[in-house]
MDAnalysis code that builds the backbone (N, CA, C; Angstrom):
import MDAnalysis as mda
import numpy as np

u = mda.Universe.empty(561, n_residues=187, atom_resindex=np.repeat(np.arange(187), 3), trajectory=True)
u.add_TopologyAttr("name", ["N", "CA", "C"] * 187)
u.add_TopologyAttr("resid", np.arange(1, 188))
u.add_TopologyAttr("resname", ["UNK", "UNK", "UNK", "UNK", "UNK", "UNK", "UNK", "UNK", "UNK", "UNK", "UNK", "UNK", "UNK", "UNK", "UNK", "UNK", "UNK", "UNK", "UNK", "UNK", "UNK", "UNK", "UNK", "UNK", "UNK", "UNK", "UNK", "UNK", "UNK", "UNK", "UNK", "UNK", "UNK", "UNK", "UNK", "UNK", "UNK", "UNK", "UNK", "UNK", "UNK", "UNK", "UNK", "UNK", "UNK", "UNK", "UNK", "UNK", "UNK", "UNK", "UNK", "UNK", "UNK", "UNK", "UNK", "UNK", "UNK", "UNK", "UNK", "UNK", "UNK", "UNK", "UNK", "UNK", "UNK", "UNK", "UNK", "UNK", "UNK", "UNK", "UNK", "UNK", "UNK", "UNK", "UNK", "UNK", "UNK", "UNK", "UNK", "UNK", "UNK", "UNK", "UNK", "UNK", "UNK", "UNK", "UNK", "UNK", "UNK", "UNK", "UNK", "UNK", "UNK", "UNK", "UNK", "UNK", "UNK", "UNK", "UNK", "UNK", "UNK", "UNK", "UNK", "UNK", "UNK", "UNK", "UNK", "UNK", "UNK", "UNK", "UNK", "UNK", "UNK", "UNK", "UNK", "UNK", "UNK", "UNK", "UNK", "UNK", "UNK", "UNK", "UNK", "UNK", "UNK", "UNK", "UNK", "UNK", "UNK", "UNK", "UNK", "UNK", "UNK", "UNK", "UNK", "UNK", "UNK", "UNK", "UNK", "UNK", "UNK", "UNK", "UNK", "UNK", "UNK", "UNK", "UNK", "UNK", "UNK", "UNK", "UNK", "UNK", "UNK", "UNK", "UNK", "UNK", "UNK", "UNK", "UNK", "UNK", "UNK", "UNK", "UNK", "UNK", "UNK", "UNK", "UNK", "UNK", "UNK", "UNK", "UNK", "UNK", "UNK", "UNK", "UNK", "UNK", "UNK", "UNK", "UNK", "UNK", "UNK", "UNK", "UNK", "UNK", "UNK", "UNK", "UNK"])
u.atoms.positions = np.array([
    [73.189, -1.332, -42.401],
    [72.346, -1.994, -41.411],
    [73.198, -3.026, -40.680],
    [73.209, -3.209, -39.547],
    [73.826, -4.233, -38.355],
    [73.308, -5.733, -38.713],
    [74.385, -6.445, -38.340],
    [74.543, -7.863, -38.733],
    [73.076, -8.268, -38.232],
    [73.081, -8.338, -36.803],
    [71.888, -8.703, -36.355],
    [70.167, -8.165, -37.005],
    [70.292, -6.858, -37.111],
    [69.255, -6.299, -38.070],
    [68.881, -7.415, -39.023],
    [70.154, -7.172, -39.915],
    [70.173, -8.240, -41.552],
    [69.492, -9.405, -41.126],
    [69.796, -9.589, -40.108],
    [69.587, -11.398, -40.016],
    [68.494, -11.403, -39.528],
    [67.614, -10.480, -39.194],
    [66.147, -10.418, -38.408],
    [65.370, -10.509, -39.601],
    [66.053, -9.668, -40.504],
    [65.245, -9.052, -41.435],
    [65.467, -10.560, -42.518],
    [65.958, -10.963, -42.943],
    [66.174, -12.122, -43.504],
    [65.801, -13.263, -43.688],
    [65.246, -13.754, -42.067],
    [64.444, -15.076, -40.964],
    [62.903, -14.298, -41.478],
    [62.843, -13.051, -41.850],
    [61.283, -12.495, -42.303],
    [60.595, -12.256, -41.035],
    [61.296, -12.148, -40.152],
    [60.331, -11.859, -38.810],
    [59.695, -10.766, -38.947],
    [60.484, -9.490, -39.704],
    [59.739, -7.916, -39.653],
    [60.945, -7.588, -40.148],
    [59.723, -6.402, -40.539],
    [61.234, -5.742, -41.564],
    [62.419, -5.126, -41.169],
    [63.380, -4.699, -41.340],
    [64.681, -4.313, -41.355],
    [64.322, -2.808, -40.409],
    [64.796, -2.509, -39.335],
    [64.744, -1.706, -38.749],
    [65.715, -0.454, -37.861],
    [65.651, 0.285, -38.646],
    [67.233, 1.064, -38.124],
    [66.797, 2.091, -36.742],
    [67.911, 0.985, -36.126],
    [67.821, 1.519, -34.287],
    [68.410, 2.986, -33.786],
    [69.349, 3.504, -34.559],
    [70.170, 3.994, -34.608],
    [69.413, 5.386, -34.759],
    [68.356, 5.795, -36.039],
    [67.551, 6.747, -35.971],
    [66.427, 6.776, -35.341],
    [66.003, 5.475, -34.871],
    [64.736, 6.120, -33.702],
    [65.241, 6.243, -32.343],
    [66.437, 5.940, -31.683],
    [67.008, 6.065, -30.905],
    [67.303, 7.234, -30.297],
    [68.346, 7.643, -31.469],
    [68.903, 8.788, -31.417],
    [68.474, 10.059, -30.835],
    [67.183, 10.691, -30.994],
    [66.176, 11.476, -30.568],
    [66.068, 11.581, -29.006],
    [65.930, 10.118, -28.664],
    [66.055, 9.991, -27.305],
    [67.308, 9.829, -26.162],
    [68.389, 9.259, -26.842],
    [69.848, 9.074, -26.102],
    [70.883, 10.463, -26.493],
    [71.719, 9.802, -25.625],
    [73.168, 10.791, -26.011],
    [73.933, 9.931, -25.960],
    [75.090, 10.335, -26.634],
    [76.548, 9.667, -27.045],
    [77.389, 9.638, -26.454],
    [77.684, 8.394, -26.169],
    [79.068, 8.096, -25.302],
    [80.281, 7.353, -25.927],
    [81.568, 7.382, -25.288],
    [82.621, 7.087, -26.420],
    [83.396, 5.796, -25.150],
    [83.561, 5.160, -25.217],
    [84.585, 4.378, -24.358],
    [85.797, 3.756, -24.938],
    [86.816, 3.110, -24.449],
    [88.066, 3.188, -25.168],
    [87.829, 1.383, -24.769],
    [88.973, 0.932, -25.561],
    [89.346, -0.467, -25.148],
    [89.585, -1.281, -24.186],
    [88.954, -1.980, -23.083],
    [89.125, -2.198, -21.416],
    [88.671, -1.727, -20.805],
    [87.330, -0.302, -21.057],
    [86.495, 0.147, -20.136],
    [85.117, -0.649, -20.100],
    [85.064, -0.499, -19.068],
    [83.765, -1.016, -18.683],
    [82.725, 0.002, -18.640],
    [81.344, -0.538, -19.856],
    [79.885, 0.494, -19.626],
    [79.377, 0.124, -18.178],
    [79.289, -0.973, -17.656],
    [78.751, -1.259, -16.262],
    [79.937, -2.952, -16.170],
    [79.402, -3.043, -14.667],
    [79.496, -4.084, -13.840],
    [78.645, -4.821, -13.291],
    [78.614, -6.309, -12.954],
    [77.553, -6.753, -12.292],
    [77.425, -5.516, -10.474],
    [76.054, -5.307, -10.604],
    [75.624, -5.328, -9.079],
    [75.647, -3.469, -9.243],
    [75.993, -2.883, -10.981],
    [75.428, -1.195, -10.770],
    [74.529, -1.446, -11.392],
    [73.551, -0.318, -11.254],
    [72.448, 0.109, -11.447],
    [71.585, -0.398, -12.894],
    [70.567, -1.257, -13.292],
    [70.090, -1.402, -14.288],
    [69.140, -0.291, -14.866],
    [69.439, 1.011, -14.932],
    [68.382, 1.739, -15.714],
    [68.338, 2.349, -17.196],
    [69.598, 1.977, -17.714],
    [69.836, 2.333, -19.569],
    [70.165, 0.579, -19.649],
    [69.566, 1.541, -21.327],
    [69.888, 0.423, -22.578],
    [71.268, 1.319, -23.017],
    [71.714, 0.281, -23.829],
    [72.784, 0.825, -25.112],
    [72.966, -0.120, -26.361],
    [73.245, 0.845, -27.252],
    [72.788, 0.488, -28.541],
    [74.642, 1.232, -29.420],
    [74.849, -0.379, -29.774],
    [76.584, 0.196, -30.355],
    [76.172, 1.379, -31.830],
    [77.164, 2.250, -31.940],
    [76.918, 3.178, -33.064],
    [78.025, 2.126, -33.792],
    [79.361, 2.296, -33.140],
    [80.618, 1.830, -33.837],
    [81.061, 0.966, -32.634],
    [81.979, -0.124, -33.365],
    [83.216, -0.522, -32.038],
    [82.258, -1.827, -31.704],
    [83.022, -2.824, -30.536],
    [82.154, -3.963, -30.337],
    [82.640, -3.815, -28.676],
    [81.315, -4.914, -27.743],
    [81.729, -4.768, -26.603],
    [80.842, -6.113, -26.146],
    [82.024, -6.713, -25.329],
    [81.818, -8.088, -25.090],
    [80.811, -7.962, -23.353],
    [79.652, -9.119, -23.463],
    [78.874, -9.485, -22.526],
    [79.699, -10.974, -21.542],
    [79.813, -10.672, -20.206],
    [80.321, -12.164, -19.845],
    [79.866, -11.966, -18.325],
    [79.701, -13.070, -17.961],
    [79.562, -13.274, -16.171],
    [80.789, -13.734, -15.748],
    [81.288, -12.884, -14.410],
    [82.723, -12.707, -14.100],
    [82.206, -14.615, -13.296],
    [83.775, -15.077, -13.131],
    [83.545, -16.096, -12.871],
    [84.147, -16.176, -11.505],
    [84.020, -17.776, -10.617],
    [84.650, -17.565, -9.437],
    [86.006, -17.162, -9.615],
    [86.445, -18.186, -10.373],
    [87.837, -18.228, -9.993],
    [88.445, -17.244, -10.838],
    [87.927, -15.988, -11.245],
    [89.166, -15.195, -11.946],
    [88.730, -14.755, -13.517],
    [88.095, -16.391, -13.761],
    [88.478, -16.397, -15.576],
    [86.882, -15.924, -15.617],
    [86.034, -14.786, -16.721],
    [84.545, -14.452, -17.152],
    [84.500, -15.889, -18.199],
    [82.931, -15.688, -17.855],
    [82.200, -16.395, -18.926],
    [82.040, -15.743, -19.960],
    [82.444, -15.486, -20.919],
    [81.649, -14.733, -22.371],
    [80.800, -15.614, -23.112],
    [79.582, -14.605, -23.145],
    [78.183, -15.330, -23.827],
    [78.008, -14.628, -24.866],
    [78.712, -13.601, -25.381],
    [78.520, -12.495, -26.707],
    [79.584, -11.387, -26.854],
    [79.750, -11.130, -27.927],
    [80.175, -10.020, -28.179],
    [79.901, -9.471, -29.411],
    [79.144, -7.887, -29.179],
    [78.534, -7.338, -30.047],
    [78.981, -6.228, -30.601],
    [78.496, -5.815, -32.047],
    [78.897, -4.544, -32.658],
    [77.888, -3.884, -32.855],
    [78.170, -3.590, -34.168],
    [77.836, -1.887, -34.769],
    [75.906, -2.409, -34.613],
    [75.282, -1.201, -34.452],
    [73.851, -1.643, -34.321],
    [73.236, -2.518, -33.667],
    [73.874, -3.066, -32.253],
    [73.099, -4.095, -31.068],
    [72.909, -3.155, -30.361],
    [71.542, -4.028, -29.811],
    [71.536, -3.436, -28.408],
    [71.926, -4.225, -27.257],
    [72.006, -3.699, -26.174],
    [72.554, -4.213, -24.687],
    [71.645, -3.253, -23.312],
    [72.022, -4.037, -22.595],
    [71.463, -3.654, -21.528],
    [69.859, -3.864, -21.431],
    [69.578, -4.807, -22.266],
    [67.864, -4.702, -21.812],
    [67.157, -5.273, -20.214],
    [67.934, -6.293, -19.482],
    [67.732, -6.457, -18.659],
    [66.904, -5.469, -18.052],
    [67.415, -3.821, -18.048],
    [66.785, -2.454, -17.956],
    [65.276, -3.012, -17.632],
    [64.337, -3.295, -18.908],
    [63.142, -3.255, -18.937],
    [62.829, -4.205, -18.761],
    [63.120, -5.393, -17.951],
    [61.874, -6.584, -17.140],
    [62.356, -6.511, -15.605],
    [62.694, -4.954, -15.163],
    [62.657, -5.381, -14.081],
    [64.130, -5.890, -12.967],
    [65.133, -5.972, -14.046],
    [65.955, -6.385, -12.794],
    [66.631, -4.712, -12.565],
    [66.939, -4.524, -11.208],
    [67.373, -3.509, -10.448],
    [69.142, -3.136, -10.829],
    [69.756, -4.629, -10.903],
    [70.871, -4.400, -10.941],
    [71.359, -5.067, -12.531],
    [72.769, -4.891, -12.373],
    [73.097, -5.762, -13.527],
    [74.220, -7.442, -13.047],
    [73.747, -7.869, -13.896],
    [74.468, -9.258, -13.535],
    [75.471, -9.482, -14.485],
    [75.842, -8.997, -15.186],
    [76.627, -9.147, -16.574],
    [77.607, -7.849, -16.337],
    [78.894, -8.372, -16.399],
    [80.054, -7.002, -17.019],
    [80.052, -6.770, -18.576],
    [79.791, -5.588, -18.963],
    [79.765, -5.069, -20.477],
    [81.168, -4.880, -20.631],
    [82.154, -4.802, -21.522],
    [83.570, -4.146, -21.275],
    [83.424, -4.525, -22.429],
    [84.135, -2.978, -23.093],
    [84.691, -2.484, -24.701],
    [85.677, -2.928, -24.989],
    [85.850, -3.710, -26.743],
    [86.818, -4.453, -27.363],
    [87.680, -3.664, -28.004],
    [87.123, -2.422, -28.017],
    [88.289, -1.444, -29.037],
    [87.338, -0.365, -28.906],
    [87.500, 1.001, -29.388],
    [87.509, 1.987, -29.199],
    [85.618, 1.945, -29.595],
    [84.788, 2.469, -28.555],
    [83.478, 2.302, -28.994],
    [82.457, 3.860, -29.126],
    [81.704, 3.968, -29.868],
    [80.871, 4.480, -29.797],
    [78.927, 4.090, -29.540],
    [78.686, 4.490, -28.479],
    [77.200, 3.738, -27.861],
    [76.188, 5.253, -27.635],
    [74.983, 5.180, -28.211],
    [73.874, 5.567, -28.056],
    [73.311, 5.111, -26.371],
    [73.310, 6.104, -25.720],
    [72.635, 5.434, -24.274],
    [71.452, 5.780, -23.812],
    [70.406, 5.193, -23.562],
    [68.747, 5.780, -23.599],
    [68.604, 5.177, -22.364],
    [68.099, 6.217, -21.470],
    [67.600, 5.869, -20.040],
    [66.063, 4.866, -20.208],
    [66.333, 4.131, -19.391],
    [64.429, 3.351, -19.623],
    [63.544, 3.837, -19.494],
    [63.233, 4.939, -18.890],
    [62.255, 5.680, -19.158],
    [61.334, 6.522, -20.607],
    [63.149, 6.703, -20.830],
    [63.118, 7.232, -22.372],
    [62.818, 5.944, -23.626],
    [63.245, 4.686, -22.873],
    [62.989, 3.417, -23.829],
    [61.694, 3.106, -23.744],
    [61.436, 3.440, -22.763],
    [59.757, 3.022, -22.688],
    [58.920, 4.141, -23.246],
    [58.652, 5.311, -23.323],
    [58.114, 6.159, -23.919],
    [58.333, 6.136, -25.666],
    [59.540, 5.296, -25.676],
    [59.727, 5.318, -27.337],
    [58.849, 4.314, -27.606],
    [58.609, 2.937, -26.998],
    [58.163, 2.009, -27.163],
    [56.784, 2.270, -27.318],
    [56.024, 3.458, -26.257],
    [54.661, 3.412, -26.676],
    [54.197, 4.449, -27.654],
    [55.151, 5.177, -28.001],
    [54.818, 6.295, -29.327],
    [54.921, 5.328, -30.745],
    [55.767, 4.414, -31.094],
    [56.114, 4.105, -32.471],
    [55.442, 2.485, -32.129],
    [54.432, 2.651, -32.665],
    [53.417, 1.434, -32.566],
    [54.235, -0.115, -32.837],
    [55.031, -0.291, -34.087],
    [55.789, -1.347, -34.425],
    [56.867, -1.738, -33.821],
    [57.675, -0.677, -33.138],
    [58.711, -1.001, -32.632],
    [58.659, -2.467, -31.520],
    [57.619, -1.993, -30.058],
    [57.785, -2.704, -29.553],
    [58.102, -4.688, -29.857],
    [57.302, -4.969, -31.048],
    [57.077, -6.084, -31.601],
    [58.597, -6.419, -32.098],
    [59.058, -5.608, -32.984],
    [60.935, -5.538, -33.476],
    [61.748, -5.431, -32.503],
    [61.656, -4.679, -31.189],
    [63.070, -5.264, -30.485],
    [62.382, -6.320, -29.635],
    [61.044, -7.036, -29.573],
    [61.122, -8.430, -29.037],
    [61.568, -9.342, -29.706],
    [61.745, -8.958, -31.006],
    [61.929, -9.999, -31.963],
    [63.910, -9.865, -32.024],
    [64.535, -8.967, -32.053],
    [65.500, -8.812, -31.169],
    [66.282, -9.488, -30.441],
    [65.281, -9.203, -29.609],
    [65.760, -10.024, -27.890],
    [65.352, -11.322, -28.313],
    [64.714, -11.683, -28.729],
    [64.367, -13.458, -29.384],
    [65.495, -13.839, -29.782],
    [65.900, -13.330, -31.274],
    [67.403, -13.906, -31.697],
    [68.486, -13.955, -30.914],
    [68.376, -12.827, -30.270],
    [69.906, -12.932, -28.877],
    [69.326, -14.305, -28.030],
    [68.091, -14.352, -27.584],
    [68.207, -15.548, -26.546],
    [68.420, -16.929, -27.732],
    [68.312, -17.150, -28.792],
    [68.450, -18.044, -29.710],
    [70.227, -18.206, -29.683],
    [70.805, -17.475, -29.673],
    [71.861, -16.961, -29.956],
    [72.829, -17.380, -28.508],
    [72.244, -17.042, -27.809],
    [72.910, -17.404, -26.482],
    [72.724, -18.961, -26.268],
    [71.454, -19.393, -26.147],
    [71.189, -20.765, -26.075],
    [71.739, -21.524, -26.708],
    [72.155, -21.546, -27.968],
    [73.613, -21.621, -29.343],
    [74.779, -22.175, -28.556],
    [74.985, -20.968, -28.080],
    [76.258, -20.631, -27.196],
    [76.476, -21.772, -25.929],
    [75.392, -21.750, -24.875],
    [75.300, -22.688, -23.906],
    [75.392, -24.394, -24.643],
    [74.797, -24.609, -25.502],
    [74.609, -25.217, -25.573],
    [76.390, -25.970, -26.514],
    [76.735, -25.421, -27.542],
    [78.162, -25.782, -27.218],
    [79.132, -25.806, -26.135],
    [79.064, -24.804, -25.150],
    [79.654, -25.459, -23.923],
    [79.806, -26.646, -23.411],
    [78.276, -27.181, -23.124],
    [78.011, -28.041, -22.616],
    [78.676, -29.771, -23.414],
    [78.339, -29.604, -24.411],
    [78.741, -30.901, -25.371],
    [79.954, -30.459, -25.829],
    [80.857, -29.574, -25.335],
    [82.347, -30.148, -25.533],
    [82.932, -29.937, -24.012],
    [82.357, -29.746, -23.530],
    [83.373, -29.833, -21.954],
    [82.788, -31.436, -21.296],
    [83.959, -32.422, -21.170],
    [83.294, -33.928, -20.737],
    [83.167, -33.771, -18.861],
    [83.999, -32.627, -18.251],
    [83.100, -32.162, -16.973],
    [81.827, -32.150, -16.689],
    [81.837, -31.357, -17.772],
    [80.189, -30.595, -17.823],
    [78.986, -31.668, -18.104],
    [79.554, -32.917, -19.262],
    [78.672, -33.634, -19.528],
    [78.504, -34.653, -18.329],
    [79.200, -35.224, -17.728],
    [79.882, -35.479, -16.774],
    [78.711, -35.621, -15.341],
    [78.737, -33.982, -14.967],
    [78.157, -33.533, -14.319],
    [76.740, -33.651, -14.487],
    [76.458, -32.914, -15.596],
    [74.695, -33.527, -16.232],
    [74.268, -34.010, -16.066],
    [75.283, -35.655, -16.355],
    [74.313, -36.648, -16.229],
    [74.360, -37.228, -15.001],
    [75.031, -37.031, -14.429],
    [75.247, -37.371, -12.668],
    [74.313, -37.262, -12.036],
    [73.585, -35.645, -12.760],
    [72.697, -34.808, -11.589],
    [71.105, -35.693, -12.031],
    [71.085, -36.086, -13.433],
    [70.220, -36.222, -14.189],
    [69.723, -37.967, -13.613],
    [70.985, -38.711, -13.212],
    [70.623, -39.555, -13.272],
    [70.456, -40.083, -11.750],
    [70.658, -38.897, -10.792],
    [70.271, -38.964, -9.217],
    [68.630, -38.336, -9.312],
    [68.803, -37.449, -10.100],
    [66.788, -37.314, -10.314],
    [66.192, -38.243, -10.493],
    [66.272, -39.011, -11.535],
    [65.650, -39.667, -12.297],
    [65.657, -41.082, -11.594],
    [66.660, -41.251, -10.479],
    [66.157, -42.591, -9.043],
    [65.719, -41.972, -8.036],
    [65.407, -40.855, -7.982],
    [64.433, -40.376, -6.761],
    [65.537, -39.733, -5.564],
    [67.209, -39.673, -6.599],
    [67.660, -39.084, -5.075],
    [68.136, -40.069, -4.223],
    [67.744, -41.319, -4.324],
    [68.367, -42.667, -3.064],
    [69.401, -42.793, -3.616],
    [69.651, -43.462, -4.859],
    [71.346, -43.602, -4.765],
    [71.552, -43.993, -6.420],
    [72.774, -44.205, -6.475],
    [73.149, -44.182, -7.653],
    [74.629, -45.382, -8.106],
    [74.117, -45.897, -9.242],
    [74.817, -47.584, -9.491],
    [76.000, -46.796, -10.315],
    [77.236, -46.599, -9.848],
    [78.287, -46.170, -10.439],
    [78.890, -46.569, -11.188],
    [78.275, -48.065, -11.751],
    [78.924, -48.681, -12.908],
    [78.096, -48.148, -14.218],
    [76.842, -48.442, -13.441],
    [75.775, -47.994, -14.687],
    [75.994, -46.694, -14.979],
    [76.427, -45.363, -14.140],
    [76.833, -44.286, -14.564],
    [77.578, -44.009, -15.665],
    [79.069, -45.161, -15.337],
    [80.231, -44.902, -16.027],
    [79.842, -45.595, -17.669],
    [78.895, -46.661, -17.115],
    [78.774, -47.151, -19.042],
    [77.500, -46.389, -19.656],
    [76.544, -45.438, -18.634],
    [75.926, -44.524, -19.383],
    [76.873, -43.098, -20.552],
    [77.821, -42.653, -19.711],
    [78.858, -41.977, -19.857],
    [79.792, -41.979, -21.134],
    [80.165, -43.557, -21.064],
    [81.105, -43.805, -22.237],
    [80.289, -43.953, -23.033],
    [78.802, -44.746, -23.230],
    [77.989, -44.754, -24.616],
    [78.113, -43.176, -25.262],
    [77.454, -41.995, -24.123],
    [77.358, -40.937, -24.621],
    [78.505, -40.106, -24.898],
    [79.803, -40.396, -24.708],
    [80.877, -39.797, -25.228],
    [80.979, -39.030, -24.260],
    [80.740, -38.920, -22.824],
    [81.140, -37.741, -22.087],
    [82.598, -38.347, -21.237],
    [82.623, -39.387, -21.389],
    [84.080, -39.617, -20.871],
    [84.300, -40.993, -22.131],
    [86.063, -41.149, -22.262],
    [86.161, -42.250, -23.071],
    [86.493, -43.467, -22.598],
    [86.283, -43.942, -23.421],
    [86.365, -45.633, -22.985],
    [88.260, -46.502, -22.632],
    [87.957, -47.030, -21.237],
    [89.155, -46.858, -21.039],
    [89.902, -48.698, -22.254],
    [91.440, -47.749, -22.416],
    [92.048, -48.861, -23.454],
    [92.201, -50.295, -22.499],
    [91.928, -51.403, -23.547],
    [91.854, -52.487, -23.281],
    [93.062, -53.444, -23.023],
])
């Protein structure tokens, strides 16, 4: 059973659920090698995929060159759900870490599975719950170690919070150093 499975099944959300055989019925098998890409932002959102073997990293390409990576998944995840709420395209580059094997189920076919096997639907929301737990994880260390980022936050946070007129740049800088987003300069 897949890490993520275990750990669903563990938190007691629902029981342990193998994706891999109710899937299967409905997808076909695809193999990709190391540096291929399953999609790109801006093709087509209409499959899921679900790793058999192999891992394949999620990231938003960035301006300047360097992706964001927000995950990278193995044996027994799924990907691509975006598929089913609706968005048209994809916003995320998928690209394989080593030699992969993926189950690929058109949404049509995901959705017809969803309304035949009564429990399922409830287990991959619960799923997609831990990934957004999981991601939010993720953001959220970004943020409290980059002193840019904190930086920025509170900049934006603290032009809201006067209505937008203006902003006391001393009081910024000793909001700043209390909170550790920049350090205190030596004396």
């Amino acid at each position: 059973m897949s890490s993520i499975l275990k750990e669903v099944a563990v938190e007691g959300a629902i029981e342990a659920l193998d994706l891999d055989e109710v899937i299967r019925p409905y997808s076909r098998r695809a193999v990709y090698h190391e540096g291929e890409y399953v999609y790109l932002p801006g093709d087509p959102s209409d499959t899921l995929y679900l790793i058999i073997e192999g891992r394949v990293k999620l990231s938003y390409p960035g301006r300047n060159g360097r992706d964001l990576t927000l995950t990278v998944l193995g044996e027994g995840e799924l990907f691509g759900e975006m598929a089913l709420v609706g968005g048209e395209r994809r916003e995320l580059a998928a690209e394989v870490m080593e030699r992969t094997s993926i189950w690929v189920i058109d949404k049509q076919d995901f959705l017809r599975l969803l309304r035949e096997r009564e429990r399922l639907p409830l287990q991959v929301m619960e799923l997609f719950l831990l990934r957004l737990k999981r991601l939010e994880e993720r953001m959220m260390e970004l943020i409290l170690h980059d002193p840019l980022v904190k930086l920025s936050l509170l900049f934006t946070q603290t032009l809201q919070e006067d209505g937008g007129e203006s902003l006391d740049l001393r009081e910024l800088i000793r909001v700043a150093m209390a909170d550790g987003a920049i350090a205190t300069p030596p004396l």
